[in-house]
C-alpha positions in Angstrom: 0.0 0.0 0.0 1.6 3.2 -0.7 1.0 6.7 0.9 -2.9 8.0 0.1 -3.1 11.2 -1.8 -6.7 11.8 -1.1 -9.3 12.4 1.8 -10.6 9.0 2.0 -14.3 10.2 3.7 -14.5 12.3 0.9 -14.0 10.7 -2.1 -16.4 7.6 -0.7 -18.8 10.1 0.1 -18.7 11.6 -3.0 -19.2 7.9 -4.6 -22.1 7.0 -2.1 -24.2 10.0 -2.6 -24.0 8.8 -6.6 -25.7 6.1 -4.8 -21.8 3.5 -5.9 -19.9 1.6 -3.5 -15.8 1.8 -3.7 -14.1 -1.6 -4.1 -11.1 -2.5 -1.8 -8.4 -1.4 -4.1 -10.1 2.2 -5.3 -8.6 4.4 -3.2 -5.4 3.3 -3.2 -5.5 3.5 -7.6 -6.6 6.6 -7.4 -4.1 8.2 -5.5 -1.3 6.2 -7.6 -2.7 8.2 -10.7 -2.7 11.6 -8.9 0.6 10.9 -7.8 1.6 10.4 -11.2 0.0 13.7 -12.5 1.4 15.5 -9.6 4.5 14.0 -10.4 4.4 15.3 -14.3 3.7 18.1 -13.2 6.9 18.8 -11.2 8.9 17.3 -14.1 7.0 20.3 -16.7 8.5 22.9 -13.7 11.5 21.6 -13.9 11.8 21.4 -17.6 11.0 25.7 -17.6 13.3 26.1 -15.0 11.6 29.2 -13.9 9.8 28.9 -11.0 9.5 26.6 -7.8 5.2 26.7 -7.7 2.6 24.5 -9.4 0.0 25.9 -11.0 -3.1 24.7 -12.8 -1.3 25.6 -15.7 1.1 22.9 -15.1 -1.2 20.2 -15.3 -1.6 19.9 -19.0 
């Protein structure tokens, strides 16, 4: 299990009130794939070289 990105109560009460269930492996998938945006996104900053923030911009 690696770290969790998210707010757990959150997400599955977003997915219960869409009257779902999340399955056992959910959460920890979708923090794997906001890790991996977050981590493209540092690697477009660092690319520029001209700043130290992210910004929405940086998540294209």
């Amino acid at each position: 299990m690696s770290e969790v990105l998210v707010v757990v109560s959150k997400v599955k009460k977003m997915v219960k009130d869409a009257g779902y269930r999340t399955g056992g492996d959910y959460i920890d998938a979708l923090s794997g794939k906001i890790g991996t945006i977050i981590n493209a996104s540092i690697e477009k900053v660092k690319a520029d070289g001209k700043k130290k923030t992210l910004g929405a911009e940086d998540l294209a």
